[in-house]
PyMOL Python script that loads the backbone (N, CA, C, O; Angstrom):
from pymol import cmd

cmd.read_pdbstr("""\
ATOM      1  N   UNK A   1      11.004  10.402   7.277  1.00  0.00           N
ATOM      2  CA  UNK A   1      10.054   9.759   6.393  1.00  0.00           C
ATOM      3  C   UNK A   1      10.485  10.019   4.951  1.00  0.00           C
ATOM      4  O   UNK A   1      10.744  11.152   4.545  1.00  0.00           O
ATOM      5  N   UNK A   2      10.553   8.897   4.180  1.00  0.00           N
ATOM      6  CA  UNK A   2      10.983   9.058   2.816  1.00  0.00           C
ATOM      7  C   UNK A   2      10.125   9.440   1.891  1.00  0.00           C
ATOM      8  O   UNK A   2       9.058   8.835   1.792  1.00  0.00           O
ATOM      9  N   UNK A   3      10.285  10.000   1.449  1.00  0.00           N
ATOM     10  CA  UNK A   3       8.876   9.953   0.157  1.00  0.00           C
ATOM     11  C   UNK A   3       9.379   8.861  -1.388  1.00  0.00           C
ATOM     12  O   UNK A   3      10.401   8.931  -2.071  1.00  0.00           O
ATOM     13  N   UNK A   4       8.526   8.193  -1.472  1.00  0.00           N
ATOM     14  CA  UNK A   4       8.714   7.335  -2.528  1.00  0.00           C
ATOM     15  C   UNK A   4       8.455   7.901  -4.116  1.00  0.00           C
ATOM     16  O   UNK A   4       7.421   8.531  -4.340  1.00  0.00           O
ATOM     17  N   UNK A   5       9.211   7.708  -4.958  1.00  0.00           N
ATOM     18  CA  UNK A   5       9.053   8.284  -6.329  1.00  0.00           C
ATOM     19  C   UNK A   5       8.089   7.940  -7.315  1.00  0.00           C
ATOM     20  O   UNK A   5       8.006   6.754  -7.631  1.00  0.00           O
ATOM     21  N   UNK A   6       7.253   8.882  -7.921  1.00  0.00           N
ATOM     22  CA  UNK A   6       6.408   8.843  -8.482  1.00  0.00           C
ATOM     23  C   UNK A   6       6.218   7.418  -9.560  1.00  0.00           C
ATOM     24  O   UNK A   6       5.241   6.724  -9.841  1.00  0.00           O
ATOM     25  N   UNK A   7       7.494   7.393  -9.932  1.00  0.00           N
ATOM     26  CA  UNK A   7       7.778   6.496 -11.472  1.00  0.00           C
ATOM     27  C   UNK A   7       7.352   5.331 -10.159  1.00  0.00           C
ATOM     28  O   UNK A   7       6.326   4.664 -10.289  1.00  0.00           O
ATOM     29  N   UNK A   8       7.991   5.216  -9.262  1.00  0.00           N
ATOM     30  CA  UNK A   8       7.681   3.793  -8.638  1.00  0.00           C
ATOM     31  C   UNK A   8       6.531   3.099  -8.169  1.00  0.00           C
ATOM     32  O   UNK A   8       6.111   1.945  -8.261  1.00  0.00           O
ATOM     33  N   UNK A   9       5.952   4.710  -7.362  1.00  0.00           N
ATOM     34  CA  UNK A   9       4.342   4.451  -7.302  1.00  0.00           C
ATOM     35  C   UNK A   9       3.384   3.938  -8.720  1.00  0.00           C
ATOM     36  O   UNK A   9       2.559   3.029  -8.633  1.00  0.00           O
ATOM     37  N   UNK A  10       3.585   4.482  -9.650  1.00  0.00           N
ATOM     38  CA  UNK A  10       3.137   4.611 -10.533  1.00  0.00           C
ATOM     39  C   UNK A  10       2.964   2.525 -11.366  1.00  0.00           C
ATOM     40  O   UNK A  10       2.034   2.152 -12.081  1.00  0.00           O
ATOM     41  N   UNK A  11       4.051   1.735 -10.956  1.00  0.00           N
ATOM     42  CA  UNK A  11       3.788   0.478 -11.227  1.00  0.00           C
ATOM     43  C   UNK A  11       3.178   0.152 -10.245  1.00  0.00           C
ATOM     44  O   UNK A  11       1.962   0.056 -10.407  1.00  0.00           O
ATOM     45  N   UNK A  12       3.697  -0.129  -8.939  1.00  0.00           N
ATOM     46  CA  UNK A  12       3.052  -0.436  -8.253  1.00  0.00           C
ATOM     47  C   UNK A  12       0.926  -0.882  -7.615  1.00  0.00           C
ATOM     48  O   UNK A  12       0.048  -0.062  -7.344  1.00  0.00           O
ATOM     49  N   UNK A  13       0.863  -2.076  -7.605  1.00  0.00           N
ATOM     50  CA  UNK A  13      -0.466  -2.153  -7.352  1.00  0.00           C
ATOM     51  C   UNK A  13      -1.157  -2.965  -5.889  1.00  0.00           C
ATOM     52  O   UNK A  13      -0.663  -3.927  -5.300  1.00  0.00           O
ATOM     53  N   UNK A  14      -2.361  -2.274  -5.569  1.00  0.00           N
ATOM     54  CA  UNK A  14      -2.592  -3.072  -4.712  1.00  0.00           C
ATOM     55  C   UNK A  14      -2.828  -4.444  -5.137  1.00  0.00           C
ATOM     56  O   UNK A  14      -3.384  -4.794  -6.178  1.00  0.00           O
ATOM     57  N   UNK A  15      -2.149  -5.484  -3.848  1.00  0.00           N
ATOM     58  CA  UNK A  15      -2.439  -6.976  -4.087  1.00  0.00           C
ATOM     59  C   UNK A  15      -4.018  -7.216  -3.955  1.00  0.00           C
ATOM     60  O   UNK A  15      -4.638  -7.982  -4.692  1.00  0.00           O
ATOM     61  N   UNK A  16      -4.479  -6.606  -3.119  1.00  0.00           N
ATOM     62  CA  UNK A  16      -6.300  -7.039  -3.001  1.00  0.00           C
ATOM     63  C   UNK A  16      -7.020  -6.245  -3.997  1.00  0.00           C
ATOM     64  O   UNK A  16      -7.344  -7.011  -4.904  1.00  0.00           O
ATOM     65  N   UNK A  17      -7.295  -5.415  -4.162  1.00  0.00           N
ATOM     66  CA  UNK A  17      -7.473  -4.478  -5.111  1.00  0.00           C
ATOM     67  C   UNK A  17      -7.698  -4.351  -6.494  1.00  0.00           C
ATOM     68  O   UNK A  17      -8.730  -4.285  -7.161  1.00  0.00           O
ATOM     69  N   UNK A  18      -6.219  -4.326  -6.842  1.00  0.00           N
ATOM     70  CA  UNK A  18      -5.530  -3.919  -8.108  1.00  0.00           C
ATOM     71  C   UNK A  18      -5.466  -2.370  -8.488  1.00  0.00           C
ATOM     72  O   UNK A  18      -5.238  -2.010  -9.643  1.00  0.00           O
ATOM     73  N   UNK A  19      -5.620  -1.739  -7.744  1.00  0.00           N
ATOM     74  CA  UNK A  19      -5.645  -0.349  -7.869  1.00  0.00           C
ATOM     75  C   UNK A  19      -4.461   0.058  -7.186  1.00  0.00           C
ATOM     76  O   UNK A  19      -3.898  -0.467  -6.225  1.00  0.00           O
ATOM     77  N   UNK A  20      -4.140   1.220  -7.931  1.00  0.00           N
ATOM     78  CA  UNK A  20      -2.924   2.410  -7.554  1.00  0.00           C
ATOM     79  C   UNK A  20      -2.964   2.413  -6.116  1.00  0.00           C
ATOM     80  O   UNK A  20      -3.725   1.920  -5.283  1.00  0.00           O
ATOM     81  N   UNK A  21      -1.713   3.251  -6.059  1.00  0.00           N
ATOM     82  CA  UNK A  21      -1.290   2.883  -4.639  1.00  0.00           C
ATOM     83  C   UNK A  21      -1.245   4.428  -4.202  1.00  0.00           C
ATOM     84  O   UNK A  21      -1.808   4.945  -5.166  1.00  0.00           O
ATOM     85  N   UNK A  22      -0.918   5.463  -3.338  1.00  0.00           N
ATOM     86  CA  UNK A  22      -0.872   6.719  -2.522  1.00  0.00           C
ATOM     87  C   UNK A  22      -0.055   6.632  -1.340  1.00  0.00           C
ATOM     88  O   UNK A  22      -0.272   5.840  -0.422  1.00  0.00           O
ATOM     89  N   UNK A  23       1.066   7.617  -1.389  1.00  0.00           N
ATOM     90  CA  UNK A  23       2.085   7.467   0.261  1.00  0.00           C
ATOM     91  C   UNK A  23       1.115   8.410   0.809  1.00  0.00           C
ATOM     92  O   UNK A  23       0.678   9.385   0.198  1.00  0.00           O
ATOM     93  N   UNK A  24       0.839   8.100   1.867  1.00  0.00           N
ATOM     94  CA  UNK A  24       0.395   8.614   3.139  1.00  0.00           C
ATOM     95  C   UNK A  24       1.347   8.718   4.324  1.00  0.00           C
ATOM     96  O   UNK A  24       1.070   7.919   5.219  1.00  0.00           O
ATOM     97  N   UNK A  25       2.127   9.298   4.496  1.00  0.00           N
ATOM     98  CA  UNK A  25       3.071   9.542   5.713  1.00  0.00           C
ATOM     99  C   UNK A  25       4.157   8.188   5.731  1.00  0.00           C
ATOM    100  O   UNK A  25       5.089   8.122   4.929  1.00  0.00           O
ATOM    101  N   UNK A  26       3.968   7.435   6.465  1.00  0.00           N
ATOM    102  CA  UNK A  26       4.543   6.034   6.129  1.00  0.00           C
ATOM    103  C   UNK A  26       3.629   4.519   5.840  1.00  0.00           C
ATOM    104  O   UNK A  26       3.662   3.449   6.447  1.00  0.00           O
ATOM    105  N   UNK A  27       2.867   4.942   4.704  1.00  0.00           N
ATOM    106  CA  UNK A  27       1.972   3.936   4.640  1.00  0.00           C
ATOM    107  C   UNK A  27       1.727   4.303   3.311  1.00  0.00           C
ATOM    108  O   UNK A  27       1.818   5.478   2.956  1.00  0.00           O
ATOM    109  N   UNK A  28       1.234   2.826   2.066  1.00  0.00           N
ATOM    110  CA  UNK A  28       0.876   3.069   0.863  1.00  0.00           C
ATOM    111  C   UNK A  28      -0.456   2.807   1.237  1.00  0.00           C
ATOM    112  O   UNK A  28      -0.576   2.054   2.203  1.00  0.00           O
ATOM    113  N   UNK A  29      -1.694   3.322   0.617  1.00  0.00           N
ATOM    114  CA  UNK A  29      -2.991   3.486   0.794  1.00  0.00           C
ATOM    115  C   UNK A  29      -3.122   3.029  -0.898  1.00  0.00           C
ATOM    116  O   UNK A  29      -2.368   3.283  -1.837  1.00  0.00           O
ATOM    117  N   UNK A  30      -4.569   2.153  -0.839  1.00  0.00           N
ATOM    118  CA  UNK A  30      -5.117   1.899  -2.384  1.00  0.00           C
ATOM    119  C   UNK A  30      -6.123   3.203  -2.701  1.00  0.00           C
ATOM    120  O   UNK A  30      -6.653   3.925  -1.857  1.00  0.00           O
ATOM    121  N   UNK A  31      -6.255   3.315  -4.443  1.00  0.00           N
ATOM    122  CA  UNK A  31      -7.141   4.064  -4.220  1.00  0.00           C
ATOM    123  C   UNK A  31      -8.699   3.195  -4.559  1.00  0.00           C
ATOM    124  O   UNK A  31      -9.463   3.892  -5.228  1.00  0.00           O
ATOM    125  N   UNK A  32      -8.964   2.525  -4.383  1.00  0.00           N
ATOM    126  CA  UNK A  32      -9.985   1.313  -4.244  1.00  0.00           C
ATOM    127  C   UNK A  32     -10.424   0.987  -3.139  1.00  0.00           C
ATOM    128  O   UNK A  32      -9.421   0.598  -2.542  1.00  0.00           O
ATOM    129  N   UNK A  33     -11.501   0.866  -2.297  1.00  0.00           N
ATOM    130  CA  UNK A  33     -12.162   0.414  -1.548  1.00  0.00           C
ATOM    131  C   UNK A  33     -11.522  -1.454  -1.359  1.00  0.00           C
ATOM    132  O   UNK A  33     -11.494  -2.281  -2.271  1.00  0.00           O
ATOM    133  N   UNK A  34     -11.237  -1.597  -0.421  1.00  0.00           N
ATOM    134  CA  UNK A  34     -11.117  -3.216  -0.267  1.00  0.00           C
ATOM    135  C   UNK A  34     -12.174  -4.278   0.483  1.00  0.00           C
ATOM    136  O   UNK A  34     -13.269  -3.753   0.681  1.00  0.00           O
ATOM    137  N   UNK A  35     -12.107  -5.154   0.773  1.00  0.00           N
ATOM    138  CA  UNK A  35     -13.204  -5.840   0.463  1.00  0.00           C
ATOM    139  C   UNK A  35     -14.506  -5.151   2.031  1.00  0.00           C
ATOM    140  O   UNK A  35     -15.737  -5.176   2.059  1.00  0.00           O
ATOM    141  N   UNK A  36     -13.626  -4.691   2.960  1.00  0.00           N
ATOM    142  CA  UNK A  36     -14.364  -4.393   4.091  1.00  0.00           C
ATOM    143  C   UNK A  36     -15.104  -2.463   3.737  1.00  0.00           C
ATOM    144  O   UNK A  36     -15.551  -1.596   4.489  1.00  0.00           O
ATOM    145  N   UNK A  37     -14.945  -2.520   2.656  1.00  0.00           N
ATOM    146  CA  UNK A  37     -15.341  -0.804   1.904  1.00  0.00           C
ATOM    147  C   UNK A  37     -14.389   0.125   2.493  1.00  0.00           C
ATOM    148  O   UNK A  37     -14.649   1.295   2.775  1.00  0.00           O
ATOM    149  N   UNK A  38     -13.350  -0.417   2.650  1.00  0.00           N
ATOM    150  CA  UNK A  38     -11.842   0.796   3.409  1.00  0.00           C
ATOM    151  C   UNK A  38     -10.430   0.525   2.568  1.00  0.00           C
ATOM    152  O   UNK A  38      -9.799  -0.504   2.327  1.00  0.00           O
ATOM    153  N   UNK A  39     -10.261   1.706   2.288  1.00  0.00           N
ATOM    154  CA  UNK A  39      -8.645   2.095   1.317  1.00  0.00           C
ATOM    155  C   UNK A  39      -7.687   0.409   2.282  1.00  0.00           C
ATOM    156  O   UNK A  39      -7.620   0.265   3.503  1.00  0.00           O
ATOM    157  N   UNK A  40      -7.270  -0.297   1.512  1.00  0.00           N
ATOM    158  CA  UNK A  40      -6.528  -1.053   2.470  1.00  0.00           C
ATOM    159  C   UNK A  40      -4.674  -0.459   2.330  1.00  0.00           C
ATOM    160  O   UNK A  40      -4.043  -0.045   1.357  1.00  0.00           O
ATOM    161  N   UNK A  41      -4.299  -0.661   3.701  1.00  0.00           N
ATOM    162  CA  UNK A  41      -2.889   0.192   3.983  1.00  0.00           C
ATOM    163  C   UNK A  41      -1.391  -0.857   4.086  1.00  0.00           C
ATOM    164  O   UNK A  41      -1.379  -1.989   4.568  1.00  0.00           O
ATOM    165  N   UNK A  42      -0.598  -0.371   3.695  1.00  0.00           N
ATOM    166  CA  UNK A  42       0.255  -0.714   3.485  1.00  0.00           C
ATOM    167  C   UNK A  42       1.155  -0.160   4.503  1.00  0.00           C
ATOM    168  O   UNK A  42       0.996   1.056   4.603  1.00  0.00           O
ATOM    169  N   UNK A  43       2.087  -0.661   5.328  1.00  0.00           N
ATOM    170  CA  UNK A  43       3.314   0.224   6.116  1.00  0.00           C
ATOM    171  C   UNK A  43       4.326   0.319   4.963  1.00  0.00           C
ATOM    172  O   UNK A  43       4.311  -0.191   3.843  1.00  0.00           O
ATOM    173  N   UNK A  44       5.250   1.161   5.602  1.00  0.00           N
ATOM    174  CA  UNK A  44       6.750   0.746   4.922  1.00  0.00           C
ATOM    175  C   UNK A  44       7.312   1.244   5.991  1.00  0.00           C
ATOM    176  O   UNK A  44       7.115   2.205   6.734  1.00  0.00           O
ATOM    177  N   UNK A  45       8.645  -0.305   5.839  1.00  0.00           N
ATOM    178  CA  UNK A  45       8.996  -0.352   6.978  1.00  0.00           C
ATOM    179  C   UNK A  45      10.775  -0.011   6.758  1.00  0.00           C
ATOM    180  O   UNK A  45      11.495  -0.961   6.452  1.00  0.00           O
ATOM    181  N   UNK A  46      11.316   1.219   6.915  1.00  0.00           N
ATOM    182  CA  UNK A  46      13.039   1.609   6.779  1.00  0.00           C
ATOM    183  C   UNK A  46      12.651   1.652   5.205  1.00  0.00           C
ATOM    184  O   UNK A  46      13.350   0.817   4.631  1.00  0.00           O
ATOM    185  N   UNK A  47      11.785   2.328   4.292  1.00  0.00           N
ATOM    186  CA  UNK A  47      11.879   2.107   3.112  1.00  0.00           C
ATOM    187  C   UNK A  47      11.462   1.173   2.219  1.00  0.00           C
ATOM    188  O   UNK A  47      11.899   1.303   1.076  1.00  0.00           O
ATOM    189  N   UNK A  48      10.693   0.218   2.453  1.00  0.00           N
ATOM    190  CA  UNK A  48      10.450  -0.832   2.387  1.00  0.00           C
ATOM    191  C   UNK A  48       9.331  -1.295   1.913  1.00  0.00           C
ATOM    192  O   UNK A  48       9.382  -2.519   2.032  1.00  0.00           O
ATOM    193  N   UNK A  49       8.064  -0.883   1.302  1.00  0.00           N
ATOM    194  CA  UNK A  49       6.731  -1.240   1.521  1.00  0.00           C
ATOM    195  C   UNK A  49       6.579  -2.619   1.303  1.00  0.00           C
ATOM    196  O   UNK A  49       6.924  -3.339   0.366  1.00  0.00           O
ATOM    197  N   UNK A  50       5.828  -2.903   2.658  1.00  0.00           N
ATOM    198  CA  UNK A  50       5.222  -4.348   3.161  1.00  0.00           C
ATOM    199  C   UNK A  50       3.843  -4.511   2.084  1.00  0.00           C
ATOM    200  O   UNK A  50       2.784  -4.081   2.542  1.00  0.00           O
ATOM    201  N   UNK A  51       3.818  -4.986   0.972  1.00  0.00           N
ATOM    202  CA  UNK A  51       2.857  -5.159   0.254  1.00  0.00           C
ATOM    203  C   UNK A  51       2.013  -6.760   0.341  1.00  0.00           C
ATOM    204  O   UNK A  51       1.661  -7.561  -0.524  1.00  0.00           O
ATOM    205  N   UNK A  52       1.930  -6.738   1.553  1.00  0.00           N
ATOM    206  CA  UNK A  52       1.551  -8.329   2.102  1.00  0.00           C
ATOM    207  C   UNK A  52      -0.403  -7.959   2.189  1.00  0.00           C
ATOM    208  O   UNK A  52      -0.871  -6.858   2.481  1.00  0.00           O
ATOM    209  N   UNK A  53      -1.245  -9.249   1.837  1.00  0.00           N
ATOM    210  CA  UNK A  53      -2.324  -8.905   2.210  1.00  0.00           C
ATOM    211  C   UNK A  53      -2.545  -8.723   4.240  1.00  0.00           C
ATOM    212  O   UNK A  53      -1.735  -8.872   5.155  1.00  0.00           O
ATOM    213  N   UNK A  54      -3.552  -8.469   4.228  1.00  0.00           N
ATOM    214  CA  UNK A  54      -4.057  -7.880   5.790  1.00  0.00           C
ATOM    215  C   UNK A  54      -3.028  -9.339   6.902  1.00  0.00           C
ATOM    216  O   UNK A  54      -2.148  -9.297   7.762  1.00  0.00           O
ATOM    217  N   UNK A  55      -3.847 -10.481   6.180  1.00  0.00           N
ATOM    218  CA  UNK A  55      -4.172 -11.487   6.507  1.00  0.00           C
ATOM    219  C   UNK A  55      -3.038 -12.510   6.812  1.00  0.00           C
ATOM    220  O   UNK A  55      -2.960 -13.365   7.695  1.00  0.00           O
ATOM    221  N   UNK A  56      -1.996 -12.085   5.595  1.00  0.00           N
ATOM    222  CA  UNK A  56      -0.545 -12.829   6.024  1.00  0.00           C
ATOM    223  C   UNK A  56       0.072 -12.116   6.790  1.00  0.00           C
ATOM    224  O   UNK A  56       0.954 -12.904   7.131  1.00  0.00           O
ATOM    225  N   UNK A  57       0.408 -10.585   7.682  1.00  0.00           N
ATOM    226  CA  UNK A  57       0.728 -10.340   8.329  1.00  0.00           C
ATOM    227  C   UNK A  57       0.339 -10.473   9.829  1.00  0.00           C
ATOM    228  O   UNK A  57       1.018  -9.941  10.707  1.00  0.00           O
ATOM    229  N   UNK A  58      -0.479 -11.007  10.022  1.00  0.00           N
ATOM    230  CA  UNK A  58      -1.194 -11.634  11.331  1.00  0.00           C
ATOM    231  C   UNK A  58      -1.106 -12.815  11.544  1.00  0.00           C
ATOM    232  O   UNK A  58      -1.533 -13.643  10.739  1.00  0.00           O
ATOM    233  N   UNK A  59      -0.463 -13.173  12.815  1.00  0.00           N
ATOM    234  CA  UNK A  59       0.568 -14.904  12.832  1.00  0.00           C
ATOM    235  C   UNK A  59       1.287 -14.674  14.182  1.00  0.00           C
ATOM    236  O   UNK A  59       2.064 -15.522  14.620  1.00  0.00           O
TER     237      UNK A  59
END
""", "prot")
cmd.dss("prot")
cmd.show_as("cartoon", "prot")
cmd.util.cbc("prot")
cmd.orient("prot")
């Protein structure tokens, strides 16, 4: 598991949100409630964070 660098987190925003982002193991977490009142999560996938809403990844 990689840990991602601060400077990078640090632009980074949630797309639903707009709030900062948090690595959680292999997942970016908002720190904002999203629309269902839950941190919405991000994978990353080989390094990668999937910054897609919920909604385009389901298909």
């Amino acid at each position: 598991m990689a840990k991602m660098s601060e400077q990078l987190l640090s632009v980074l925003r949630c797309p639903v949100t707009g709030s900062t982002l948090v690595q959680e193991g292999e997942e970016l977490v908002s720190t904002a409630p999203g629309p269902d009142g839950q941190p919405v999560r991000y994978s990353i996938d080989e390094g990668i964070a999937l910054l897609l809403r919920p909604e385009q990844l389901a298909g």
